[in-house]
N, C-alpha and C positions, 0 to 999 in steps of 0.2 A: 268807608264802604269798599273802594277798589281792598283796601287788606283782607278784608274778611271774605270779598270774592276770590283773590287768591291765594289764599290759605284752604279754602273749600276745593280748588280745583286741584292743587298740590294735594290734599289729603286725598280725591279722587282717585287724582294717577297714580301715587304709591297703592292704592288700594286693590287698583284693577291691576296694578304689575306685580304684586304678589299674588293675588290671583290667579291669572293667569301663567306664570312661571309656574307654580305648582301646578297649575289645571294641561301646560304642554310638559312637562314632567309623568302627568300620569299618576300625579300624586292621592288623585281623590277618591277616587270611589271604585270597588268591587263588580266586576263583571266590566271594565274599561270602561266604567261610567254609560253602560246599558242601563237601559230602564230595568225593575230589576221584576216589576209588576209584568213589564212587555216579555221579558222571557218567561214566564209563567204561564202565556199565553203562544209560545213560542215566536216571539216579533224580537227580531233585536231592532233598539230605538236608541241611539246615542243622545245623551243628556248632558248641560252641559252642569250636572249637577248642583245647581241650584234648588232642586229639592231633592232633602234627604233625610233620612234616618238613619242612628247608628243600633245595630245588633250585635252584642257581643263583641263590642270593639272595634266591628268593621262598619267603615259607610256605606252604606246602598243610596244610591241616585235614581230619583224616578223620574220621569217626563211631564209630570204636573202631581199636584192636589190629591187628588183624587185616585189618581193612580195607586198615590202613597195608601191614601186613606183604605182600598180595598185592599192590597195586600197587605199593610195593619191587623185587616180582621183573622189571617191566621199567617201569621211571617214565621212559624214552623214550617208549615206546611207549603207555604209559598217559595218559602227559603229551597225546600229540598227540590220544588219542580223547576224556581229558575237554575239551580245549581247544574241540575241532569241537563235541560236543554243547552246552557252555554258552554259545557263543556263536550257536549258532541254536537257545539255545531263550532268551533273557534277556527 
């Protein structure tokens, strides 16, 4: 039993230290991991992108569920309002 609890915790910590290396990297997601919904609405909302969707290659990071799920309904269109507000407000 103690093996299988520490092999659970070792696969933990390598999990979150890649993770995170990439996530203080800056590696993840489009708009610096801004909600991507929240600019659309002009809110910058830093995430720590755990939810995402990928568009044409890129990740977008939303701030929940939901968030994703509305901008889903036209990620054209949403795509091009958060794009205009992050880029005049950075």
């Amino acid at each position: 039993m103690n093996k299988v609890v520490i092999a659970a915790a070792i696969a933990g910590t390598m999990f979150a230290a890649s993770g995170s290396a990439a996530f203080a990297a800056g590696d993840l997601g489009e708009f610096s991991n801004n909600c991507a919904f929240g600019l659309t609405k002009g809110v910058k909302k830093f995430t720590d992108c755990s939810v995402q969707e990928k568009i044409d290659g890129k990740l977008y990071c939303f701030s929940k569920q939901s968030a994703k799920e509305a901008f889903m309904k036209d990620p054209e269109g949403n795509l091009t309002k958060a794009q205009s507000f992050y880029a005049d407000n950075q």
